[in-house]
C-alpha positions in Angstrom: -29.5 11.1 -12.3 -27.2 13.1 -10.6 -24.5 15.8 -11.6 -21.2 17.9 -10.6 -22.6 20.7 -9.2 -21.4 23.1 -11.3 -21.8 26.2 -8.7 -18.8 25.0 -7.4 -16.6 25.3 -9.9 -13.9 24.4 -10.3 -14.7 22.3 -7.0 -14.1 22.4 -3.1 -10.8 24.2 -1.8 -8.1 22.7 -0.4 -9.1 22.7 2.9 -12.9 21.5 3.1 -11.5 18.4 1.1 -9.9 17.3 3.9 -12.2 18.2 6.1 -14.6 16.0 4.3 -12.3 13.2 3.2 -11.6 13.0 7.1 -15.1 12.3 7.9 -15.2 9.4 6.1 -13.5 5.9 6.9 -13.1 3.7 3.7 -11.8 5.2 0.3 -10.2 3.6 -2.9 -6.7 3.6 -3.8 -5.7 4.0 -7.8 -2.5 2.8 -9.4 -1.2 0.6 -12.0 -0.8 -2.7 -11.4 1.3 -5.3 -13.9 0.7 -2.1 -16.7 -3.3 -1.9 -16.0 -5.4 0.3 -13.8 -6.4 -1.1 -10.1 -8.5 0.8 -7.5 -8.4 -0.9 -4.0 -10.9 -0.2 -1.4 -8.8 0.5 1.8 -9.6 2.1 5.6 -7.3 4.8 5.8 -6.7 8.1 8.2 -5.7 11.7 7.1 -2.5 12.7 9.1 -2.4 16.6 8.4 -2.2 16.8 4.7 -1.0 13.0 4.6 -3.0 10.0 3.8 -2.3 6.9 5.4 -3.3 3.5 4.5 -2.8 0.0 5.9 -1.2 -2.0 2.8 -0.2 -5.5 2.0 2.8 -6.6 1.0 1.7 -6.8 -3.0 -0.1 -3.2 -2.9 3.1 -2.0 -1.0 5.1 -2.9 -3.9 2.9 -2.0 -6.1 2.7 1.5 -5.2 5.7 2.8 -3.2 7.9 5.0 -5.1 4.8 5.9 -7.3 2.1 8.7 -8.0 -1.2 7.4 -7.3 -4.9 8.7 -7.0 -6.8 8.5 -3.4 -10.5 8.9 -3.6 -13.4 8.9 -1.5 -16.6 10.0 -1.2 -20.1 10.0 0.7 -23.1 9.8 -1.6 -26.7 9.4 -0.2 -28.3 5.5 -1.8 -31.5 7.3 -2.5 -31.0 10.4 -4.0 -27.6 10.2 -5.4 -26.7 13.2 -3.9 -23.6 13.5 -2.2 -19.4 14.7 -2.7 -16.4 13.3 -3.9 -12.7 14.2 -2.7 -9.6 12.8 -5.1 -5.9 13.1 -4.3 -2.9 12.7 -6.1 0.4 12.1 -4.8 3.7 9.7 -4.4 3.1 7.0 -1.8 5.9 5.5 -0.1 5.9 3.9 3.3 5.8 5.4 6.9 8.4 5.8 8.8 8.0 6.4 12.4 7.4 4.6 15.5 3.7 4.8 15.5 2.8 2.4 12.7 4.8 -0.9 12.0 7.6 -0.6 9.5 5.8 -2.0 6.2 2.8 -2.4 7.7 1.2 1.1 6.1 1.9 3.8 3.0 1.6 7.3 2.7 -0.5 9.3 0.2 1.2 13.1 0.0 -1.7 15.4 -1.1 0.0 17.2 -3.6 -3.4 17.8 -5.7 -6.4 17.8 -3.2 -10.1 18.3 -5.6 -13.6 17.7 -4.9 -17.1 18.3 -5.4 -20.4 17.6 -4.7 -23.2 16.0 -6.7 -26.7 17.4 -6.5 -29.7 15.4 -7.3 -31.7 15.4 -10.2 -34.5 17.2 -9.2 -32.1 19.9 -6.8 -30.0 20.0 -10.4 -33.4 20.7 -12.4 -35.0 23.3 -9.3 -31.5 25.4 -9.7 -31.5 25.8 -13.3 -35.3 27.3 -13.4 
């Protein structure tokens, strides 16, 4: 059983968010699809404050012009023990000559949160 370290309250700054969501290579994209929630697994790279995912043509219509959520996050199998990084922005495509027109979508971080989850028996060691 694990838990939101709750030292860190009311999570990790700005900064070592994207420090650790640019350590990682694979997070999950939320939006709403057809009126229901959908969370996509995608590879993606942080450009400054800027996510940047490769998209298909259905999740590019699905999500440019929209707020969505990024989230990723690096949790250890065995202990549960890990942190989490979530962003929410409008997505829209890039423009630019170093990606493909259409080819890839932008996350702007306008909320940047996070945490980290502490194991059981770290969670149960803290509190005595």
């Amino acid at each position: 059983m694990t838990r939101t370290e709750e030292g860190e309250a009311p999570g990790f700054g700005r900064e070592r968010c994207l420090a650790l969501l640019a350590s990682v290579p694979i997070g999950r994209v939320v939006y709403t699809d057809q009126a229901l929630p959908a969370v996509t697994p995608v590879a993606f790279l942080l450009e400054g404050d800027r996510v940047t995912i490769r998209t298909s043509c259905a999740l590019a219509a699905a999500v440019h012009g929209t707020v969505v959520a990024f989230q990723a996050d690096e949790i250890d199998p065995v202990t549960s023990a890990g942190w989490w990084v979530t962003v929410i922005g409008q997505a829209g495509p890039v423009m630019g000559r170093r990606h493909p027109p259409g080819a890839y979508t932008q996350i702007a971080a306008r909320q940047v949160s996070g945490g980290r989850l502490v194991a059981a028996a770290e969670s149960e060691d803290r509190a005595s």
